[in-house]
N, C-alpha and C positions, 0 to 999 in steps of 0.2 A: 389876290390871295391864293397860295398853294393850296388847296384843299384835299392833294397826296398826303400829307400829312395829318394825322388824325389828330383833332382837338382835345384837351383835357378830360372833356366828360364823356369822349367815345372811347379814349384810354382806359379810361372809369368801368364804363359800360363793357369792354373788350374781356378788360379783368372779372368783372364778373362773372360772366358768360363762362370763361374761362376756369374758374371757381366753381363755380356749382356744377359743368360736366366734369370735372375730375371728383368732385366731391360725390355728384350722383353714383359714380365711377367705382368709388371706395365703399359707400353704401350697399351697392350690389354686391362687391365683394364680399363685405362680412355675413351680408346674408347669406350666398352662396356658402360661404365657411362655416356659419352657424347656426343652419337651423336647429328649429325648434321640434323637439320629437318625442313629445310628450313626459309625464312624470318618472324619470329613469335614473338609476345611478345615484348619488349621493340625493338627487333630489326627491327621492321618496323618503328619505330621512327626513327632513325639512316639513314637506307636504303629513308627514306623519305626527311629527312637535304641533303643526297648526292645529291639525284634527283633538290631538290631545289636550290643545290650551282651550278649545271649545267644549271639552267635555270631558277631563281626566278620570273620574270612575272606572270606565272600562278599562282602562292602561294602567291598573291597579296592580296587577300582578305579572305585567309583560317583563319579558330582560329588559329594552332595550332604556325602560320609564323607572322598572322598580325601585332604582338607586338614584336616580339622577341621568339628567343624560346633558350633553352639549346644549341643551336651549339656556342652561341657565347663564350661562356666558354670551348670549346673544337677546336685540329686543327685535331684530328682521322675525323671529314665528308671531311674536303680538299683532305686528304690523300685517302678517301674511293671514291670518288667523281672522281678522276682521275682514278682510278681503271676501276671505275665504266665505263666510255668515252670509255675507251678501248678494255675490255672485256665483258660488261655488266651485269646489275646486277646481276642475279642468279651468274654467275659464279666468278664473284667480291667478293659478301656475303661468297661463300665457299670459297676461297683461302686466303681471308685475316681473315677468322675464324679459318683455318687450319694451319694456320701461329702463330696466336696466341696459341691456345692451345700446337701445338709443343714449345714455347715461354712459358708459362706459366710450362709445363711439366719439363723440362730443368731446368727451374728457381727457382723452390720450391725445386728440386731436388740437386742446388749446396746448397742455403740455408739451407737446415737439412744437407747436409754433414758437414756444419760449424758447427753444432750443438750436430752432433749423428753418431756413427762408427755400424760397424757390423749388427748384424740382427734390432739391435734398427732403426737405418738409413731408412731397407727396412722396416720394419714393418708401422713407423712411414708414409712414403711417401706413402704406398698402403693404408693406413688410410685416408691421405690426400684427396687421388683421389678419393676413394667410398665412404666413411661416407656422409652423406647427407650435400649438403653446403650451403644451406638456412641458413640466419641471419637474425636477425631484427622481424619485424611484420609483418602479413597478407601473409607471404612466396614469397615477393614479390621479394627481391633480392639474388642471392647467389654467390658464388665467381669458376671463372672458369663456367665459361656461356655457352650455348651449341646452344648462336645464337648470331651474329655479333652485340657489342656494341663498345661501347668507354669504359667503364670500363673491357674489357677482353682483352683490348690490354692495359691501364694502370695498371693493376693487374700485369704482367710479370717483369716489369720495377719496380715498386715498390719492389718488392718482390728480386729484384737483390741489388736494394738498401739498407738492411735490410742487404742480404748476406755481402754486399762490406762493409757496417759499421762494420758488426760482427768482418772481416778479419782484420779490422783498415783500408782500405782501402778508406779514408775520402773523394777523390776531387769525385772518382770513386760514390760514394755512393751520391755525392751530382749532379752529373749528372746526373746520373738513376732519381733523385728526381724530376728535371726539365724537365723530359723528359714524367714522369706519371705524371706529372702535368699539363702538356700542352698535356697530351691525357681527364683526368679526375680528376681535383682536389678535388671531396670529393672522390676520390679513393686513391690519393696520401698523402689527409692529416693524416693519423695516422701514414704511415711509415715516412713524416715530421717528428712526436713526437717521433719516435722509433728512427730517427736517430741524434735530438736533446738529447735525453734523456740519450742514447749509446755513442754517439761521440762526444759530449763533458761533460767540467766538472766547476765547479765551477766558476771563473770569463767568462770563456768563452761562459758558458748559460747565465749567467748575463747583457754579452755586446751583445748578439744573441736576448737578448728580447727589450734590448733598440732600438739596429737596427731595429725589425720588429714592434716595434708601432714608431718607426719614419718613416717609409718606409710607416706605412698603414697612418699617419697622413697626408704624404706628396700626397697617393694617395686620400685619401678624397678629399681634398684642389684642386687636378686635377679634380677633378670627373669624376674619373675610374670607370665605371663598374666592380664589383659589390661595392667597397669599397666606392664610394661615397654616398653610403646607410648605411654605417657603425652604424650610433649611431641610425639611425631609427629605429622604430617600424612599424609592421604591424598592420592596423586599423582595427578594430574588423570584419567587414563588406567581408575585404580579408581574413583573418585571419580564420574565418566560413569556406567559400567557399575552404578555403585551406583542413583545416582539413576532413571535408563533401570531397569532393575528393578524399585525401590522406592522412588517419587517420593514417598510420606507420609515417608519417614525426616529428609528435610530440609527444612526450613520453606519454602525459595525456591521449591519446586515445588510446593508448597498453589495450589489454586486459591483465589480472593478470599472466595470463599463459606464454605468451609472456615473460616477465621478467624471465622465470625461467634458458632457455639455455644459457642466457647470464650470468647471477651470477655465472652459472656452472663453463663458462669458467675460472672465473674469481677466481674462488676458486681451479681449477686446477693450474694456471698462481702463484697464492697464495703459495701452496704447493711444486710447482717445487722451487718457488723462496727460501725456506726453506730450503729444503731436496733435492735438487740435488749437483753434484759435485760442488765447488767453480769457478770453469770456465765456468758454465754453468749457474748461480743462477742469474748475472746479467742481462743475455738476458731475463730472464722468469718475473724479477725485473723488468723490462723497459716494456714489454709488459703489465702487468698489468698494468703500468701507463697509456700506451697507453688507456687503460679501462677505468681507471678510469679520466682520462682529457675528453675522446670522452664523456663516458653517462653521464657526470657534467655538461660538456657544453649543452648536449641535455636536462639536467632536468634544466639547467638554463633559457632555452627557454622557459620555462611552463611561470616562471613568466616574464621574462622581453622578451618577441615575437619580439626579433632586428630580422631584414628582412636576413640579413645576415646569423644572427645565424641559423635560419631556412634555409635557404638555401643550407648551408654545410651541416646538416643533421647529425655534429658530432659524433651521435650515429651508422653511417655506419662504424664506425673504428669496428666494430663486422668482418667483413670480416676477416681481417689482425690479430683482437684476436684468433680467431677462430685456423685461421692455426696454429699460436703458440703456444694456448693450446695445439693443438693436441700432436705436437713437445715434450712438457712439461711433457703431460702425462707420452708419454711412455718411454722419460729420464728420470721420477720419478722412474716409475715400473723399469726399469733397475738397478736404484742406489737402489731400495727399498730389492727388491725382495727377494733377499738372505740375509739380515741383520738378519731377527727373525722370529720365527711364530706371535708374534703380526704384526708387517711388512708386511706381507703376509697377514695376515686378513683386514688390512687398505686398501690395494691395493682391495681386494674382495670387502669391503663394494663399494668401487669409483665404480666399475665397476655396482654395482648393482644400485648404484643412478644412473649414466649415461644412464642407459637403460629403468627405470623409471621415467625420469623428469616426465612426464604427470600426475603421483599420487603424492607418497610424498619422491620420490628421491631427489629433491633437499635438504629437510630438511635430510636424511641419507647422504648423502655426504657432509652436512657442518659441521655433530657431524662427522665424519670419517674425514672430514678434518682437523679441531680443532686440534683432537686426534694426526694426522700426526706431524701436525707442533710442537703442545707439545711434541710429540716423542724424534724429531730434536732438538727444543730449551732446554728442559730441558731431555734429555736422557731419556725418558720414555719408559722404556722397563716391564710392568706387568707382573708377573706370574702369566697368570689366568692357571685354573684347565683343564686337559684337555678334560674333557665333556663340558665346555664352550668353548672352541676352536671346539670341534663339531658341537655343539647346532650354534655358530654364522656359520659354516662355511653350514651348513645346511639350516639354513635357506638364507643364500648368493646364494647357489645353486640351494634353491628353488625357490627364486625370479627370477634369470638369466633362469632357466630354463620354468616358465612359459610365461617369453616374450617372447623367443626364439618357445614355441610351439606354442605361438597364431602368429607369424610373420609367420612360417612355413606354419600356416593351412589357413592364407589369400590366400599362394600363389597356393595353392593345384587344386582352378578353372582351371588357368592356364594351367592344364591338361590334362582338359578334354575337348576333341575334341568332343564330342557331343553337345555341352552347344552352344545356338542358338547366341549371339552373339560374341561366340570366333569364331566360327567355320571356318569363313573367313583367320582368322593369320593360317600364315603357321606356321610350327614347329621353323624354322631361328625364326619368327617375335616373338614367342614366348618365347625361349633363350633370345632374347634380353632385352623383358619385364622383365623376370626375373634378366638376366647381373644388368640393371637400379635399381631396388627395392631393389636389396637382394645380391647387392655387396659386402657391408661392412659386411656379413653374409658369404658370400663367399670365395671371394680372397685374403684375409688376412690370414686362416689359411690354404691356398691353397698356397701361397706363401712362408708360413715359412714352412711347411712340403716338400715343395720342396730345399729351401735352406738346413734343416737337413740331406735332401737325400743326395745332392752334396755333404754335410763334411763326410758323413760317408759312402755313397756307391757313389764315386767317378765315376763308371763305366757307370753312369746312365746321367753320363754331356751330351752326347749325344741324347738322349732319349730323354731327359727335353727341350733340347734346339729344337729339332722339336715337340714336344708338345706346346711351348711358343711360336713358329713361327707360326705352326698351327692359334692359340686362335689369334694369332694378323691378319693373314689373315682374316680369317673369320669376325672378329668385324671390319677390314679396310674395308672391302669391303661391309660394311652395315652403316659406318660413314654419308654418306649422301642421306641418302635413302629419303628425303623428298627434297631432292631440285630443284627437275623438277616440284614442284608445280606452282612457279611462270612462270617458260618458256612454261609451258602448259596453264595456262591462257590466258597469251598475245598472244598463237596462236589463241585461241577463240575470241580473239578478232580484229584479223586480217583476217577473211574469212569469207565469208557466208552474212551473212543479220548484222552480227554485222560490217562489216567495216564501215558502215556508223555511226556508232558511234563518231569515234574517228573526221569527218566531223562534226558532230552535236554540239558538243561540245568543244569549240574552247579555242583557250589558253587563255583569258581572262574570258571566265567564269568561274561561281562556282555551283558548282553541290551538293544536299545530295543524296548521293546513301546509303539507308538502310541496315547499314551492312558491307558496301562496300568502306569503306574509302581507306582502300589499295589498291586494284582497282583502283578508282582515283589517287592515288599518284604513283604508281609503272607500271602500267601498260599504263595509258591513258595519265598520268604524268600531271592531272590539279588539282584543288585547291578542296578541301573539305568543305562545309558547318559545319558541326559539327558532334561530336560522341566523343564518353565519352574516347578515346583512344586523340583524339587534344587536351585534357583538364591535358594533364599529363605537363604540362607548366604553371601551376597557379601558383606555386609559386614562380616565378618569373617574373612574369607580372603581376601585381593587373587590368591592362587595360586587361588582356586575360580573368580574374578571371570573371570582370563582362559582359565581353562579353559571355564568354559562359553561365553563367548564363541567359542571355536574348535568347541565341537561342535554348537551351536545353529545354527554356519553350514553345519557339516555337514549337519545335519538338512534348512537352507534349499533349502540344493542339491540334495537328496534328494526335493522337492518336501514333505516331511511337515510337517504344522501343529506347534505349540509351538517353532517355531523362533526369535522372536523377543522379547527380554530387555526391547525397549519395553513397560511396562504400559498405558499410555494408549492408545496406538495400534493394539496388538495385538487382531485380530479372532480368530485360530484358524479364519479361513475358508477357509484353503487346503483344497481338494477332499481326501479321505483317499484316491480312488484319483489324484493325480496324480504318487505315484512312477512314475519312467520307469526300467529297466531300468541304466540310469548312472545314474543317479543313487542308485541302490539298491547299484551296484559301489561308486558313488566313498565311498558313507556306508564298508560294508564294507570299503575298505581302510584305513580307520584301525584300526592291527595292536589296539589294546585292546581291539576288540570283535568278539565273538564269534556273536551272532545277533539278528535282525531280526525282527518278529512287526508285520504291518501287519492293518488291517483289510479291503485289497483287493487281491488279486495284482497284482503288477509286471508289465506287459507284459510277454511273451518271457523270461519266468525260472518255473521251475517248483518249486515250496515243496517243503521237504522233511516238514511236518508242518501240519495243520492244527488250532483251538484254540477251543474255545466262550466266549465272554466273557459273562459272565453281566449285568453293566449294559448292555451294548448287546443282546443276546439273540442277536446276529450271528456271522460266524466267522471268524476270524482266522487269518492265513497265518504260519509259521515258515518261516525262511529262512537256512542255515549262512551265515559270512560267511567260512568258509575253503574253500571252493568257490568262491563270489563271487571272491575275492582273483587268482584263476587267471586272470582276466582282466584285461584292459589298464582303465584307470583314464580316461577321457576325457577327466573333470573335475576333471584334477590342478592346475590351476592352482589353482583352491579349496584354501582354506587347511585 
């Protein structure tokens, strides 16, 4: 008996082994990419719906509640909200954030198995997890989030969806659908299109379109939220205040730049649909539609502004292109790669536009892509010279290689422990900055030269497999390194001279605290006056729209920063001591609010309590606004 040869169940066994360190492999990655760093960014919105579905009196007269806000189109705060009751926030935000991402990791992970076998599979998914996931405008959103939304618990569930149509798995696929719908329906609706567009077919899209404008005519008719807004328009006056706010929500205010990673996609999505295998060309088919239905809808918005239409934000189906392209890409290069040396130079040019968008990649990657698909459709295979196969492949090289050295020499700071504001990061904190940055530079050819090792020095599966346990300890156990931020707050505000805060300000009042909006909602858990964070709700309240227009100007005249609704423009530079004494009365006599908490006493007015703020380390003045009120008002002409 050869016993060189390895039997069935050591093949078995070889594979596994093999599996779980590349798998431990990718897990460390997205830790590395995503940790956890407590309640920041859209998710203090979220963490703020929970607080409020536990106890809405206080949130009586806030912007961001007064009219309605974004919970009522989602049941992820109900869900978050009981969590919340139980275990409490900080440790609610990480477990059900930690849930998700295991859920999202998993789910993108069966979905390219439907798509892609062998090193393509892992390459593809470790692309997934560190390429940068930003979509859209102003870098506002990206997919796989690394603080507790409603869109990173719908991203999972869609993306199963996607998978289950792929397999023909139709009732399964259309569960998952209602399931990321009713966590986040502008997260759900492009996989909607993906799984209309995939799983079925001719009469059956046909009678699926008649049902849904009979279904939205019947909810009109109901006046359902949001559909009973359906054929409206937004009036110029909302419409302003929208954009001025949130200039990514409508395509006309994208800067030129902005358009260019999205074409990208869509010209990879283009290419795969061409030049990959026959079993694969229709998932890359559908996806591009998904593209081109989402930015159609969103450039139809320019001219005809329905409240609706604006609302879904169509053009977020960038999320769900995104990961498909990536899919596509490197199903291309797989099918590509070994057909020709022309072949091989198509693949090089893609990679050099892709790393160039910012100059003039995008125009190099849509003569290379042209070129592809003409390849594909009409056999075009050139014999050019081989000093032109140099000459291009040289200069392919040269370009890769000079983004590659400016990306390297950014991070070269990072090194030096002398430099007066690193100097604080330990060596852990600074790995890590680097893991975040310079992943998709890293662990992808770290990954594939680990799987080469496996096939061909077999001896080393051992090795590899506590090296990849390693890398995944370490990045685990730095996952949530920020999340005692918020449970250290609320002790400061539980001890000392500060408990009498939480007495001072009682659940029916409304407070602006500078700065400090979270604070009020998460820790003190009462209502907020204003701050340009309550205002992420305008469009969908025209009532929220021109309310915060009226207290933002309050705020203006009050001399306090966050007073202004322009995103672009807004620096947040105003001084925080240049409240003036009127201007501090004139905030106070708008009768809804009840007290003032700045960072630097008012000229000529004397606080009634003073407050420790734990992000700034500073101390913050209270200030009754029924006191205030007793005097004359200077700056009444202000609205």
């Amino acid at each position: 008996m050869n016993t060189s040869v390895p039997s069935f169940a050591g093949r078995a066994v070889n594979w596994r082994m093999d599996t779980l360190v590349l798998a431990t492999l990718v897990a460390a990655a997205w830790i590395a990419t995503h940790r956890y760093q407590g309640i920041w960014h859209d998710g203090v919105l979220y963490a703020g719906q929970a607080v409020f579905r536990l106890d809405p009196l206080p949130f009586a007269k806030d912007l961001f509640f007064a009219y309605g806000s974004q919970d009522q189109f989602t049941v992820f705060t109900g869900i978050y909200s009981q969590v919340v009751q139980r275990l409490g926030l900080p440790a609610a935000s990480a477990l059900l954030l930690g849930v998700a991402h295991v859920a999202w990791l998993a789910s993108v992970a069966w979905l390219l198995r439907g798509l892609l076998g062998g090193p393509a599979f892992w390459l593809a998914l470790i692309l997934i997890v560190v390429l940068p996931a930003g979509y859209g405008s102003s870098g506002i959103f990206s997919y796989g989030e690394s603080f507790l939304t409603a869109r990173i618990w719908a991203e999972p569930l869609a993306l199963l969806a996607v998978a289950c149509i792929i397999r023909g798995y139709r009732i399964a696929a259309l569960a998952c659908l209602a399931f990321a719908a009713a966590m986040h329906p502008v997260i759900a609706f492009p996989t909607a299109l993906f799984v209309f567009f995939f799983g079925f077919h001719g009469r059956q899209q046909a009678a699926l379109i008649l049902a849904g404008f009979a279904g939205l005519a019947i909810l009109r008719a109901a006046g359902i939220p949001p559909f009973a807004n359906l054929t409206q328009v937004m009036d110029p006056l909302w419409l302003d205040l929208a954009k001025e706010r949130s200039p990514w929500v409508c395509l006309d205010c994208w800067q030129a730049g902005e358009f260019q990673e999205p074409f990208f996609l869509a010209l990879l999505l283009a290419v795969a649909a061409q030049g990959c295998t026959p079993q694969s060309r229709r998932v890359y088919g559908c996806g591009l539609g998904v593209f081109i239905v989402g930015m159609g809808l969103a450039a139809l918005a320019i001219y005809w502004p329905g409240i609706v239409l604006i609302q879904m934000q169509a053009w977020r189906a960038l999320w769900l292109v995104k990961i498909l392209a990536i899919a596509a890409a490197v199903a291309w290069v797989q099918d590509t790669w070994r057909i020709s040396p022309f072949s091989r130079l198509l693949v090089g040019g893609l990679v050099a536009g892709a790393l160039t968008l910012d100059g003039t990649g995008l125009a190099c990657a849509a003569a290379f892509s042209a070129l592809a698909i003409a390849r594909h459709r009409f056999s075009l295979e050139p014999r050019l010279p081989i000093w032109l196969f140099r000459l291009a492949w040289g200069v392919i090289v040269l370009v890769i290689g000079e983004m590659l050295f400016w990306e390297l020499r950014l991070a070269l700071p990072l090194f030096d422990f002398n430099d007066a504001q690193l100097s604080r990061l330990s060596f852990a904190d600074r790995f890590l900055i680097i893991g975040k940055q310079f992943g998709w530079l890293i662990f992808p050819p770290l990954l594939l030269g680990i799987r080469w090792l496996l096939q061909h020095r077999p001896q080393s599966r051992r090795w590899f497999l506590g090296f990849s346990g390693a890398l995944l300890v370490f990045f685990g156990g730095h996952w949530a390194s920020g999340r005692s931020h918020l449970a250290e707050e609320e002790g400061l505000l539980q001890v000392g001279e500060n408990a009498e805060l939480t007495g001072i300000i009682g659940r029916v009042h409304l407070t602006h605290w500078s700065g400090g909006a979270p604070t009020l909602w998460l820790i003190l858990q009462r209502g907020s006056y204003a701050s340009i964070m309550q205002t992420a709700g305008i469009i969908f309240s025209r009532q929220t729209a021109i309310e915060a227009e009226r207290r933002l100007a309050r705020l203006k005249s009050a001399g306090l920063p966050e007073s202004s609704l322009d995103w672009r423009r807004r620096t947040g530079a105003l001084p925080t001591n240049s409240t003036t004494r009127s201007g501090l009365i004139h905030l106070c006599h708008d009768p809804i609010l009840d007290f003032v908490v700045l960072p630097q006493p008012a000229a000529g007015t004397t606080p009634m309590a003073t407050v420790r703020h734990s992000v700034s380390g500073g101390r913050h003045y209270l200030y009754a606004c029924a006191s205030l009120r007793a005097f004359p008002d200077t700056l009444s002409a202000v609205p």
